[in-house]
N, C-alpha and C positions, 0 to 999 in steps of 0.2 A: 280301666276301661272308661272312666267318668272322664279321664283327662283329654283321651282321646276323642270322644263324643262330643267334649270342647270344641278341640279344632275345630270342625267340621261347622258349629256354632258362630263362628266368627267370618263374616264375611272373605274379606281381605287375606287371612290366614291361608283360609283356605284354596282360594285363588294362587295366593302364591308356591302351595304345597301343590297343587296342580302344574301349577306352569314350572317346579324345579323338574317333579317326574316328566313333566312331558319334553325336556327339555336331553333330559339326562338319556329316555327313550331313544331319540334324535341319536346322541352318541352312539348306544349299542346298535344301531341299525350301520352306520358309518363305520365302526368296526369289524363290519361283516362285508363291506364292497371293495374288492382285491384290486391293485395298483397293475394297470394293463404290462402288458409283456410278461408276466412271470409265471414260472411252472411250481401252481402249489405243494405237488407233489415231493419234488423235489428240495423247494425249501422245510417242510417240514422232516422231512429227512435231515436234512442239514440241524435243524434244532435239535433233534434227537442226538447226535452226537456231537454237539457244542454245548450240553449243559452243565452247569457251573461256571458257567464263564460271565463275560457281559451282556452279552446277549439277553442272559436271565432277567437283567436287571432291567433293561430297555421292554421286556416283554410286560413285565410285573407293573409298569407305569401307564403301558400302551394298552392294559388289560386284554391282551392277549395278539392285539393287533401286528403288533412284530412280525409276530412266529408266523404271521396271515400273509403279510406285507401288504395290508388293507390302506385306505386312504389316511387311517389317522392312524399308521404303521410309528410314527414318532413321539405322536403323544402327546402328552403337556409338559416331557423333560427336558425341551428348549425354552418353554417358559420358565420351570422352578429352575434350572443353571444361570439366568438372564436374570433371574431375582439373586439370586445369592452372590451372583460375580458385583450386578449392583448393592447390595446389601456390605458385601468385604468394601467396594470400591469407594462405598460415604465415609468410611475413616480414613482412607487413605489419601483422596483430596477433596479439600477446601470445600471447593463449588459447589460437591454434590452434599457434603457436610451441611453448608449452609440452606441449599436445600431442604434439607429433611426437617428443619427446624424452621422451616417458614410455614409450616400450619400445611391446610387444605390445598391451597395454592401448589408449596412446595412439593408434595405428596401426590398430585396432579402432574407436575412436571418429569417427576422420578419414573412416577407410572408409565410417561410416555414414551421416555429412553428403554424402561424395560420391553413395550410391546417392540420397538426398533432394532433391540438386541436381539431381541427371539424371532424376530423374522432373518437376521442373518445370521444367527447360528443355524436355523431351520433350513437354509439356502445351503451353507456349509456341509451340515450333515447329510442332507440327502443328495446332493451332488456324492459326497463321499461311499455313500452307498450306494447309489448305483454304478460307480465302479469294481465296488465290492463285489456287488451281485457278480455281476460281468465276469470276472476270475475265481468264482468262490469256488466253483466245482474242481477248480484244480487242487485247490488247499486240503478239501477232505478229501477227493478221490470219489465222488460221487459219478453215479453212471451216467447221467446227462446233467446239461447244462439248465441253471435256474433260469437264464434271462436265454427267451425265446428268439429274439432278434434284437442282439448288443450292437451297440453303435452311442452316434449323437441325441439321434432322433430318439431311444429309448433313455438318455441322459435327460435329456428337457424333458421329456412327459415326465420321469419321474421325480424331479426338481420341483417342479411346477405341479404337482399332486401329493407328495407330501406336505409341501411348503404351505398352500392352499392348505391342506387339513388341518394342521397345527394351526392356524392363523383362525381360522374358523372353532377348533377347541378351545382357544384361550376367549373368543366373541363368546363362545357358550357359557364358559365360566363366568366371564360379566356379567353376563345379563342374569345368571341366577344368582350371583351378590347384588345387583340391582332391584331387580323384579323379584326374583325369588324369597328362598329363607337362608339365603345366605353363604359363604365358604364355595362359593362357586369353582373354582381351581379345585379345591379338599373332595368336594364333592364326585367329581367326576374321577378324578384320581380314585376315591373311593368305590367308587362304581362298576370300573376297569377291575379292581384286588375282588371283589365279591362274585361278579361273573366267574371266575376262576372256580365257586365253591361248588359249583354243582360237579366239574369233571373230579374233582377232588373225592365228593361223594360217591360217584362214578368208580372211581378206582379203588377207593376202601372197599367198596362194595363187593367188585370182584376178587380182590383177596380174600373178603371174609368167604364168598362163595366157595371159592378155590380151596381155600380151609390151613390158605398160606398167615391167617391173623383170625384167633382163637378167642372166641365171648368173652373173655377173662381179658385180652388183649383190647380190645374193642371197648370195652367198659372203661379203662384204664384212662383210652386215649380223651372218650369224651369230658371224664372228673378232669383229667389236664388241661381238656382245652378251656374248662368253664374256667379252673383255677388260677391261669395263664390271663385269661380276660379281667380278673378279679387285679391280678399283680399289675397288670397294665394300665387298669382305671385308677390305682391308688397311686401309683408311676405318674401318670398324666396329672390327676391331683392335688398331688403332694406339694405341701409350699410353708414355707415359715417366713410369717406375720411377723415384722418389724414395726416394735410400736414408734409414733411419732407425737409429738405434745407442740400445737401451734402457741406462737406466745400472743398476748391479746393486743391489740394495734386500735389507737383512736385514730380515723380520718373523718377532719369535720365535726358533724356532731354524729359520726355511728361509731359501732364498734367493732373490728373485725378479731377472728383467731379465734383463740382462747378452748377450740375443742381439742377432742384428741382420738387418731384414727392409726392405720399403719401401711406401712406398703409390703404386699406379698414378694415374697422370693422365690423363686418357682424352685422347685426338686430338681427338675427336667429343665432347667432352662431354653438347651440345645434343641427341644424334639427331636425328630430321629435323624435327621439332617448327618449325626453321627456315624449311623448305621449305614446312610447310606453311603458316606466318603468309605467308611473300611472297607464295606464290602465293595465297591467298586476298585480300589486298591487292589484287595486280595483277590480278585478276579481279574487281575490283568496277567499273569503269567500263563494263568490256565487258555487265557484268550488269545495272549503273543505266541504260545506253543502250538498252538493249532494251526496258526498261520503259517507261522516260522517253522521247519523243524531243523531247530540248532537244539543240538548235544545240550549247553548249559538249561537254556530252556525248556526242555526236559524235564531237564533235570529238577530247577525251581518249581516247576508245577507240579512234581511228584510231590515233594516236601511238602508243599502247600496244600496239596490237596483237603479240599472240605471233608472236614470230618475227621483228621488227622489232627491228634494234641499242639501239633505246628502250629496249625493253621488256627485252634481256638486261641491258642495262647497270642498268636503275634494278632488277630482280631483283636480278640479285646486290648491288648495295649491300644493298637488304633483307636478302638471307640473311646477311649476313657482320652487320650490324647485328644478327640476333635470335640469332646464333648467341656473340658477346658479351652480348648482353641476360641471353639465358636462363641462360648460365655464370652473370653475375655475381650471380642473381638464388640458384641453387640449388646453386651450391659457395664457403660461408664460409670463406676462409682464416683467419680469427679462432679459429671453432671448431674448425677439424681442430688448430690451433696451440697452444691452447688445452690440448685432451684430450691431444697430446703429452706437453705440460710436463707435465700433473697424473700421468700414468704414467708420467714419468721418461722420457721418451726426447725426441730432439733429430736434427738433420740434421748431419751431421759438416762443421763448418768453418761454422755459422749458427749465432747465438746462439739460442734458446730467447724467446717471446715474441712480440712487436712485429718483430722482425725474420727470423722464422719465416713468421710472415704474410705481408710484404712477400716476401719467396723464391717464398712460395707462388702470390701474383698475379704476377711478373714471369713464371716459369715458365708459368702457367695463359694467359697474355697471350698470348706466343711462340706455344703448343701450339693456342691456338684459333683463331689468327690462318690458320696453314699449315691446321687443318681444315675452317675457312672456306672458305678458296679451294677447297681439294680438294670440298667439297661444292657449291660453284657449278658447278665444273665438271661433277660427275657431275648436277647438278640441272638445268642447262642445255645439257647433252647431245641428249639426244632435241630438243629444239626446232633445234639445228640441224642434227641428220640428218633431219627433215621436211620442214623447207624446202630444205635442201640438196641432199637425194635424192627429193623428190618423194613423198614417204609419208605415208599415212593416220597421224594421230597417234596413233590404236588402237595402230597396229604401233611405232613411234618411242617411245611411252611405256614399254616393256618394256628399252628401251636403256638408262634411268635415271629420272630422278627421284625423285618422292614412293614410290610404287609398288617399281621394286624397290629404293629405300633399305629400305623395310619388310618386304619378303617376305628381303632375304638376314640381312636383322641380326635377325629371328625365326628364321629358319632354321638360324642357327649358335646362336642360345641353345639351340634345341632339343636340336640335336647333342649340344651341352655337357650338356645336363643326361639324357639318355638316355645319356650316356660316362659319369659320374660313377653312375651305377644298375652301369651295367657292369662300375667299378674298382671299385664296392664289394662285390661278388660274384667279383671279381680274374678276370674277362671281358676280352680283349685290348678296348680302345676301337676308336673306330674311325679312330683316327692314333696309329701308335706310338711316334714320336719326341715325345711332348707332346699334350698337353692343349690343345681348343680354349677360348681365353678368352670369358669371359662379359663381356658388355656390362654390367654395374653394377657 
């Protein structure tokens, strides 16, 4: 309580913890105002017999706006696809390579191709879906038509109203890494997953009423869900310290070097970036049979079905697959090896070099391998306490996965960085023994 009685102590802190919520408010209101022409009734209908599919996944980002087809029915998943296509794209060529290594400048300029990406995939996507709308009643057999009056003119408006919304989600996210406390994009994403917990409560609730999930079951779920939060913040934290030993450098008359510190290697290098390639993956069959109904396709989505030993087994290979992909993709043991040698410092008992590097992937190989599994496990958690216990995957989803890999590894940056406002005004934090680590 003292830490928090801080905040509020602190001018500035406090202003900025104001203006994240009032900001974040702003969203959930924009969440709730529906994209003209469409009959809600009916698309909710349509989600009810499309789950497991992609759709899921688009909702879970949009924090529920999808399933709405409200104005920010898309979310911030043209922004984070716009960062990661540029993110793969800086190894791939030169320019933007050089880019990223140009300091603040460079970093400024990437930023600015990413807002440009996301304004056309945002154009792309919701053009695409409102032709979607347009035909969907035929796909499931629904009794009326989602889009009230199909044509051009219901094509622009909603082009032009998604696009608008995403474009204004990502301005939101700025300005609370600006103004705010920070993780502006994380935040709101996070904001969208927790909305979700009250229907979640909602629905436990009438089971337990119903007398379909028994005190003995319900006691159960809660010790999971704490213990699941527990496995995820040591997940998110987990890192082995590479020591480093600077050699001592005379320039002039000072002296540089000669301390010795290390660099972190994360557990989780990938965050969940993993979870979500698989599961988007493994939910494309379920989402092409819906459409399509071809025999094979069917067929693969019966296999596949979530919850089936298929389906856990060919997931997890995916995650443990993209969770080496994406390391090897966005941490060069070349370059960390590299900028050592050039400031004189070196790993005690490794030569400097080529064999610097090599330390660095054996090491990085080990540590991704152990985070891998550890995040199969918390990813494929909830699927089998659904099946297992007979639960709505509304309520099961909160046990792990995509969802709260994201909501605890935003939650602890946050900490971190309202602790560090706190020790710089020499405010007790809000853990005395240590500092919570920051995930980058």
């Amino acid at each position: 309580m003292g830490a928090i009685q801080s905040i509020f102590k602190i001018p500035e802190l406090k202003k900025r913890i104001i203006f994240t919520v009032g900001l974040l408010f702003v969203f959930r209101i924009g969440a709730h105002i529906p994209t003209p022409g469409i009959d809600g009734e009916a698309l909710s209908q349509l989600f009810n017999q499309a789950q497991g599919t992609l759709l899921g996944i688009m909702d879970l980002f949009s924090g529920g706006s999808f399933r709405r087809l409200t104005i920010f029915a898309l979310g911030i998943m043209p922004y984070i696809s716009a960062s990661i296509i540029l993110q793969l794209l800086t190894v791939v060529i030169p320019q933007l390579e050089r880019l990223s290594k140009e300091g603040e400048a460079g970093r400024r300029k990437i930023n600015q191709y990413t807002r440009y990406a996301t304004v056309l995939l945002s154009t792309v996507q919701s053009f695409g879906i409102s032709f979607w709308l347009e035909n969907l009643h035929r796909s499931f057999g629904l009794s009326s038509p989602i889009v009230l009056d199909p044509g051009w003119h219901f094509r622009i408006i909603t082009v032009i109203t998604l696009t608008s919304g995403t474009i204004f989600i990502m301005w939101l996210g700025e300005q609370i890494s600006q103004r705010g406390i920070g993780n502006g994009i994380s935040l709101i994403i996070t904001a969208g997953i927790i909305s979700r917990f009250p229907s979640a409560l909602h629905n436990l609730g009438i089971l337990f009423t119903a007398g379909q999930i028994h005190l003995f079951k319900l006691l159960f779920l809660v010790v999971m869900f704490v213990g699941v939060i527990m496995a995820v913040i040591i997940l998110s934290q987990g890192q082995r310290n590479i020591p480093v030993q600077y050699a001592r450098r005379i320039v002039g008359r000072k002296m540089y070097g000669g301390q010795s510190t290390y660099i972190p290697l994360r557990v989780n290098h990938s965050g969940v970036i993993p979870v979500i390639f698989a599961s988007s993956i493994m939910m494309m069959p379920a989402t092409m049979a819906q459409f399509a109904r071809v025999g094979w396709m069917q067929k693969a989505a019966e296999y596949l079905n979530q919850g089936g030993w298929i389906y856990l087994l060919v997931n997890g290979a995916l995650i443990v697959f993209f969770c080496f992909f994406y390391t090897a993709i966005t941490f060069n043991s070349n370059d960390v090896s590299d900028n050592m040698k050039k400031y004189g410092g070196f790993v005690p008992g490794i030569r400097p070099g080529r064999p610097t590097a090599e330390f660095f992937d054996h090491i990085m190989a080990r540590i991704t391998l152990i985070g891998a599994v550890y995040l199969v496990a918390v990813a494929e958690f909830p699927t089998l306490v659904s099946s297992g216990l007979k639960i709505p995957s509304l309520v099961a989803s909160f046990l792990g996965g995509t969802g709260l890999l994201i909501v605890v590894g935003v939650t602890l940056d946050t900490i971190r960085q309202i602790e560090s406002h706190l020790m710089m005004r020499h405010y007790e934090g809000f853990i005395k023994k240590g500092k919570i680590k920051g995930r980058y």
